[in-house]
NUDOKOL-417136 format. One record per residue (C-alpha): residue in one letter; y, x, z. Coordinates in steps of 0.5 Angstrom, whole numbers, plus 500, padded with zeros to 3 digits. Example, Ala and Ser with C-alpha at 12.3 -4.5 7.8 and 13.67 -1.06 7.14 Angstrom:
// NUDOKOL-417136
a491525516 s498527514 
END
This chain:
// NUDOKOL-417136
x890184663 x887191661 x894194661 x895191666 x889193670 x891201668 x898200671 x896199677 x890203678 x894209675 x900207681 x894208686 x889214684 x894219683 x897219691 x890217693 x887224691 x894228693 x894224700 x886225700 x887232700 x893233704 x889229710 x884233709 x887239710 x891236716 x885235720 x881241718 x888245721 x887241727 x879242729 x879249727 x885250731 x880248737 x876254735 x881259733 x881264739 x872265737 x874266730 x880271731 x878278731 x871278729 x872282723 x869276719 x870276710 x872272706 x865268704 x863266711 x870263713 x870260707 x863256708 x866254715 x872252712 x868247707 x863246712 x868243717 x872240711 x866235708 x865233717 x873231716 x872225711 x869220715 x876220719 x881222712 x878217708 x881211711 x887214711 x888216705 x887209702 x893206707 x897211705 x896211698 x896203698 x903203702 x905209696 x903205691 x905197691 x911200695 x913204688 x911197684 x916193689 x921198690 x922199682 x920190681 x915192677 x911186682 x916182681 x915182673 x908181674 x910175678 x914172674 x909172668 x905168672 x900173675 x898172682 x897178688 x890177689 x890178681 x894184682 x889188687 x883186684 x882193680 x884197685 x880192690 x874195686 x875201686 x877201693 x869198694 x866205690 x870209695 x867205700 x860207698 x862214696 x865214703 x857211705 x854216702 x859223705 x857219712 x849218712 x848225707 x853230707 x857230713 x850230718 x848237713 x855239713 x855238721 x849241723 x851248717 x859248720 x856248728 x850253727 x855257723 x860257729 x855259734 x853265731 x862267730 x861265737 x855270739 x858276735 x862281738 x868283737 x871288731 x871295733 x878297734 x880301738 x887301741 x891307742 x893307750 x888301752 x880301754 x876299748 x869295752 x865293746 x860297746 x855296751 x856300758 x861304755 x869304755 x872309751 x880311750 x884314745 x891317746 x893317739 x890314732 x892317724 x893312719 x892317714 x885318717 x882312721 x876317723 x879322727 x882320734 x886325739 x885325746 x879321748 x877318754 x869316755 x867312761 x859312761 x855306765 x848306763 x847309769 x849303771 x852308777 x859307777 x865311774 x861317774 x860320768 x865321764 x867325758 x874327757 x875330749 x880333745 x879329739 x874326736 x872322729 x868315729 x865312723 x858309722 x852310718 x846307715 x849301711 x854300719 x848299722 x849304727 x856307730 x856315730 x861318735 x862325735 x867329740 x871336739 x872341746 x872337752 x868337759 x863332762 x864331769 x857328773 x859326780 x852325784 x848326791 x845333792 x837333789 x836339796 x835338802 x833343809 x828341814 x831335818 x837334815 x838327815 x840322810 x846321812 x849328812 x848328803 x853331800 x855329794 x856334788 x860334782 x858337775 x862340770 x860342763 x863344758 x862343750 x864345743 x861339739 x857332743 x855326738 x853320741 x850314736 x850306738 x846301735 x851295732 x847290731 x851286736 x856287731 x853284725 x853276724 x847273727 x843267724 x840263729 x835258727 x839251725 x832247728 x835248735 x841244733 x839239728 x838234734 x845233735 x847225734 x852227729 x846231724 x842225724 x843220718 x841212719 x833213718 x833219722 x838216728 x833210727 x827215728 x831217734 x833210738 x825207736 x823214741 x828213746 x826205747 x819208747 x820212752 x824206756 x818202756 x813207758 x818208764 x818202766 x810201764 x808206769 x812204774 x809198774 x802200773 x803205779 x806200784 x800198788 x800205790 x806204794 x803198799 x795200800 x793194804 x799188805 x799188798 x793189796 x792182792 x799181790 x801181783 x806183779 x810179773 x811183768 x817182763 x814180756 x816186752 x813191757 x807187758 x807187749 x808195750 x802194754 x798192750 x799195745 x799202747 x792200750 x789199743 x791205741 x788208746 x781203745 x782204739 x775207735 x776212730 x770213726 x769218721 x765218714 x765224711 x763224704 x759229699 x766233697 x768233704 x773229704 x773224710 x776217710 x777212716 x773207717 x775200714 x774197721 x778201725 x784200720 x783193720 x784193727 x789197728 x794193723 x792188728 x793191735 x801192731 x802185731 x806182737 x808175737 x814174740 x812172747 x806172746 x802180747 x798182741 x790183742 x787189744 x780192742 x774193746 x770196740 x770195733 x765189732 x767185738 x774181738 x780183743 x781179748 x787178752 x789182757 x792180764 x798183766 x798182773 x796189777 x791187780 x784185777 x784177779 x781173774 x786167772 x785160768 x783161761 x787155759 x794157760 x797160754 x802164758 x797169762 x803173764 x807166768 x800164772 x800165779 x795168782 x790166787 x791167795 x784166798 x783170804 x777168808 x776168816 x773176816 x779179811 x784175816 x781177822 x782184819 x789183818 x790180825 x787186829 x792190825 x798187827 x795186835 x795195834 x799199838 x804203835 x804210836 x809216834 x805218828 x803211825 x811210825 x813217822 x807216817 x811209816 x818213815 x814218810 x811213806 x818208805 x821216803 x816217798 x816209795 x824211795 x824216792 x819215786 x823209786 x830213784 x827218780 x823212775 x831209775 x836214774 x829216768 x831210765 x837209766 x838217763 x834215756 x838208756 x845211755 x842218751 x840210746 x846207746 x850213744 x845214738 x846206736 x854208736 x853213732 x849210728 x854204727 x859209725 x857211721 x857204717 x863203720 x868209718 x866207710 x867200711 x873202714 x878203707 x877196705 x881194712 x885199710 x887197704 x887190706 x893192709 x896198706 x897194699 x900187702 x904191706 x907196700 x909189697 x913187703 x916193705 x917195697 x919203699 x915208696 x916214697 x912218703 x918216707 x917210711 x909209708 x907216712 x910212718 x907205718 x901209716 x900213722 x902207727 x896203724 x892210725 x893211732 x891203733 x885204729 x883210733 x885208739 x882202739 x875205736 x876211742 x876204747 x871200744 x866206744 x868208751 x867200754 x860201749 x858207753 x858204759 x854197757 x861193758 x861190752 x855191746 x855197741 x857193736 x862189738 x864196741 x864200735 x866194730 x871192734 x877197731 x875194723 x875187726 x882188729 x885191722 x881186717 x885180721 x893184720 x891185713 x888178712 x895176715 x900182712 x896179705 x899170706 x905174708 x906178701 x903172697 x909167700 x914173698 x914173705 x921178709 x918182714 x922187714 x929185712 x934183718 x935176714 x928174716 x930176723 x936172723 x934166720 x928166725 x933166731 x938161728 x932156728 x930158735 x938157738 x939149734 x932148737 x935150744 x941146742 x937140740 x933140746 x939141751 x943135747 x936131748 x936133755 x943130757 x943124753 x936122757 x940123763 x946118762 
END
């Protein structure tokens, strides 16, 4: 079985490292032809492309890691069928299960190694590939100069050369210089014969030096007589002449910049499980903080009808309530000891584990002071006292006692005369209660969506590894019944179940997003889908089934034309 066992992983380890890389090294093409047109040009070495090429490599392989083990299963059981190596196992009693079990095995490390690219190495390499490339883009480009064509790199300067010397790429023939730093217009400008450029000081500044040539300043005279008026200035034009003029710019802007990767790291794909789940906590905080505070300012909205309404909160708001009014309530007593060193008083951390816990249904204790029990809170808006034997404070109904004073009150104030200032106050105030209605909403609905694709990613991330063992649940069985191998007939098959994995994990993540189905059904969905035809490609080969074989096909249709046959015979038979 050992020999067995070496057999079959030596068919399987070999294309798996050659399509592993060739699949990386497709991808990689294809991202990297998205940013091709802010790369090209920079004047960028060796070592800052190759960080970026890696970088962007490693953010490939939660998509290069599922295909590789399809593409490689389908190489691998299609050369043993195709060479009837399967077929000697089978004939000495050896089942397929038996068969896919060492690679089985390794096929579940790849998936932990797949695990730990994705939560470890493709975050850090996302956020280093990403900060890297903002700084590309926010470089200029190379200064190099055209012969014929106006070169706009330097800040509030355009510069033409007529003719360039390989043999000496310094001197320059027939120079042309526009200079804006006036910000004037095409006013200045400098007309040379030759001139030389290079930089200095470790290319940190541009020196640009000009042979025989003129400047030309066109601009308003400076003079003007007694009642001259504006209008009538003329305009002057100066001509200098000079044997040697040197100009000198800073190329900071030329040289790669590192920005600070902080501003980047709060992307969702930069983020691990523990730091996503950090982030989606967060988010549902600031979910029930929103809905809190609407709940808390609406007796603002009605002054005087609803005045002793109340208003039923939801069980997990009312939780949140609690328990962020502990914390608020909660004392922190400090001892200092004689080193200096303080410590919190024990009182005061026994009630704070205690204000954490919540029942479900029930809303935790909140603190009155550190010697006093909490007792619970009410979570009606308004201040009404309620029955103490209810064990649901928050279903009771409250109390509507209004005496003979407060109704006479309420019916002078519908006996009113309306006038055109009470309406216009009215109309103000719904506008007002609108529109703190419709910011409250779209605050919650913002934070909701920004949770749900932080819970995508955080699927994901499982998802994409335990994607390999869908993928060679049906690579394997469907090498043994195709029984090609090759990278004819495998590529195809393999990129026809990889346009399904992806198009289907593209829509479940879409129908996520818009809280049509849930996240995990949404992102989940493509491995769900891939497990069930692997499960049926696996009874398949276990029966020796012919898939792929025009005999299958036929027999299969000689089947269904003698059930119609028989079926027409019966139905004439019960005619007669």
């Amino acid at each position: 079985m050992k020999k067995l066992d070496k057999l079959v992983l030596d068919a399987f380890i070999g294309p798996f490292v050659i399509t592993f890389l060739v699949v990386v090294f497709i991808l990689l093409n294809i991202n990297m032809l998205k940013y091709f047109d802010d790369i090209i040009g920079k004047g960028l070495d060796w070592w800052v492309l190759g960080r970026l090429f890696f970088y962007f490599a490693i953010f490939t392989i939660p998509t290069a890691m599922p295909l590789a083990v399809l593409l490689s299963s389908l190489i691998a059981f299609g050369n043993l069928g195709e060479h009837f190596e399967l077929t000697a196992i089978k004939s000495a009693g050896i089942s397929l299960l038996r068969v896919l079990q060492p690679i089985f095995f390794f096929i579940l490390l790849l998936t932990a190694a797949a695990f730990h690219a994705n939560n470890n190495m493709v975050p850090r390499a996302a956020l280093e590939a990403y900060s890297l490339l903002y700084d590309i883009k926010q470089k200029k480009p190379a200064l190099e100069l055209r012969e014929g064509e106006f070169y706009r790199g330097i800040d509030n300067m355009s510069i033409k050369v007529n003719k360039k010397f390989p043999k000496d790429e310094q001197a320059l023939k027939g120079v042309l210089v526009y200079d804006h730093r006036k910000n004037n217009g095409n006013k200045e400008v400098i007309v040379a014969d030759s001139g030389r450029m290079y930089t200095v000081l470790g290319d940190r500044y541009l020196k640009f030096e000009l042979y025989n040539g003129f400047n030309y300043t066109e601009g308003a005279s400076t003079q003007r007589g007694v009642g001259a008026r504006a209008n009538n200035e003329k305009e002057t034009l100066t001509r200098s002449q000079f044997q040697k003029a040197q100009f000198v710019f800073d190329l900071s802007s030329f040289q790669l910049q590192t920005t600070d990767k902080k501003w980047f790291q709060g992307n969702r794909i930069m983020r691990n499980l523990g730091e996503l789940q950090s982030d989606m906590d967060s988010l549902h905080r600031e979910v029930l903080n929103l809905q809190l505070n609407h709940f808390l300012g609406r007796p603002d909205y009605f002054n005087f009808f609803t005045r002793g309404d109340s208003l039923i909160m939801p069980p997990e708001v009312y939780a949140h309530k609690v328990y962020r009014d502990s914390i608020a309530n909660l004392p922190y007593v400090m001892k200092y000891k004689s080193g200096g060193a303080a410590s919190v008083d024990s009182a005061a951390l026994k009630l704070a584990n205690n204000n954490k816990t919540v029942v479900q249904g029930t809303p935790a204790s909140g603190a009155a002071d550190s010697a006093a029990a909490a007792k619970p809170v009410a979570p009606a808006l308004n201040k009404r006292k309620r029955s103490q034997s209810s064990s649901k404070p928050w279903k009771q109904k409250p109390l509507f006692a209004i005496d003979a004073k407060k109704q006479a009150k309420v019916d002078s104030v519908y006996n009113l005369t309306l006038t055109r200032e009470m309406i216009q106050g009215a109309a103000n105030k719904a506008r007002t209660i609108k529109s703190q209605l419709t910011n409250a909403k779209d605050g919650i609905d913002n934070f909701r969506s920004e949770l749900v694709i932080f819970e995508i990613q955080w699927h994901k991330i499982l998802a994409s590894s335990f994607a390999c063992i869908a993928m060679f649940l049906i690579g394997a069985p469907l090498g043994a019944i195709i029984k090609k191998g090759g990278l004819g007939v495998p590529f195809l098959v393999s990129i026809l179940f990889f346009i399904v994995y992806y198009v289907i994990g593209m829509q479940g993540e879409k129908l996520a997003k818009q809280n049509t189905i849930s996240v995990i059904a949404g992102v989940w969905l493509a491995d769900v889908v891939l497990f069930v035809i692997g499960l049926f490609f696996l009874k398949q080969a276990r029966k020796d089934a012919r898939l792929f074989e025009a005999d299958f096909y036929s027999v299969m249709l000689d089947k269904v034309k003698r059930w119609f046959a028989r079926k027409s015979k019966s139905v004439a038979a019960s005619a007669v």
